[in-house]
Steps between C-alpha positions, in 0.01 A plus 500: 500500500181708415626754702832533354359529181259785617797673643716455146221632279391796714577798369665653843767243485569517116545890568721397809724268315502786198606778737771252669614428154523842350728615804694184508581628138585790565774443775661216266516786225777637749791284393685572755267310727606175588360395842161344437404502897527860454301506216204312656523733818484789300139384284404331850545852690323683209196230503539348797515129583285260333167517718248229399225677651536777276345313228240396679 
């Protein structure tokens, strides 16, 4: 549990989730997007997958 709340408060994972976020946003601001899977492949191909050792 210690661990996950190292990884929750560091600052490289708040910025993750903020950059994640902020494009997530973005895409949903084109209404005529309606496919979420796309939406996720999109911010995942622009970020890349979620890689715990990143954070690390």
């Amino acid at each position: 549990m210690l661990a996950v709340k190292e990884l929750m408060e560091s600052d490289s994972f708040k910025n993750y989730l903020q950059r994640r976020t902020d494009l997530t946003e973005e895409l949903f601001a084109d209404k005529t997007i309606t496919n979420g899977g796309w939406i996720d492949d999109r911010v995942n191909n622009a970020l890349g997958e979620f890689n715990l050792d990143q954070f690390r």
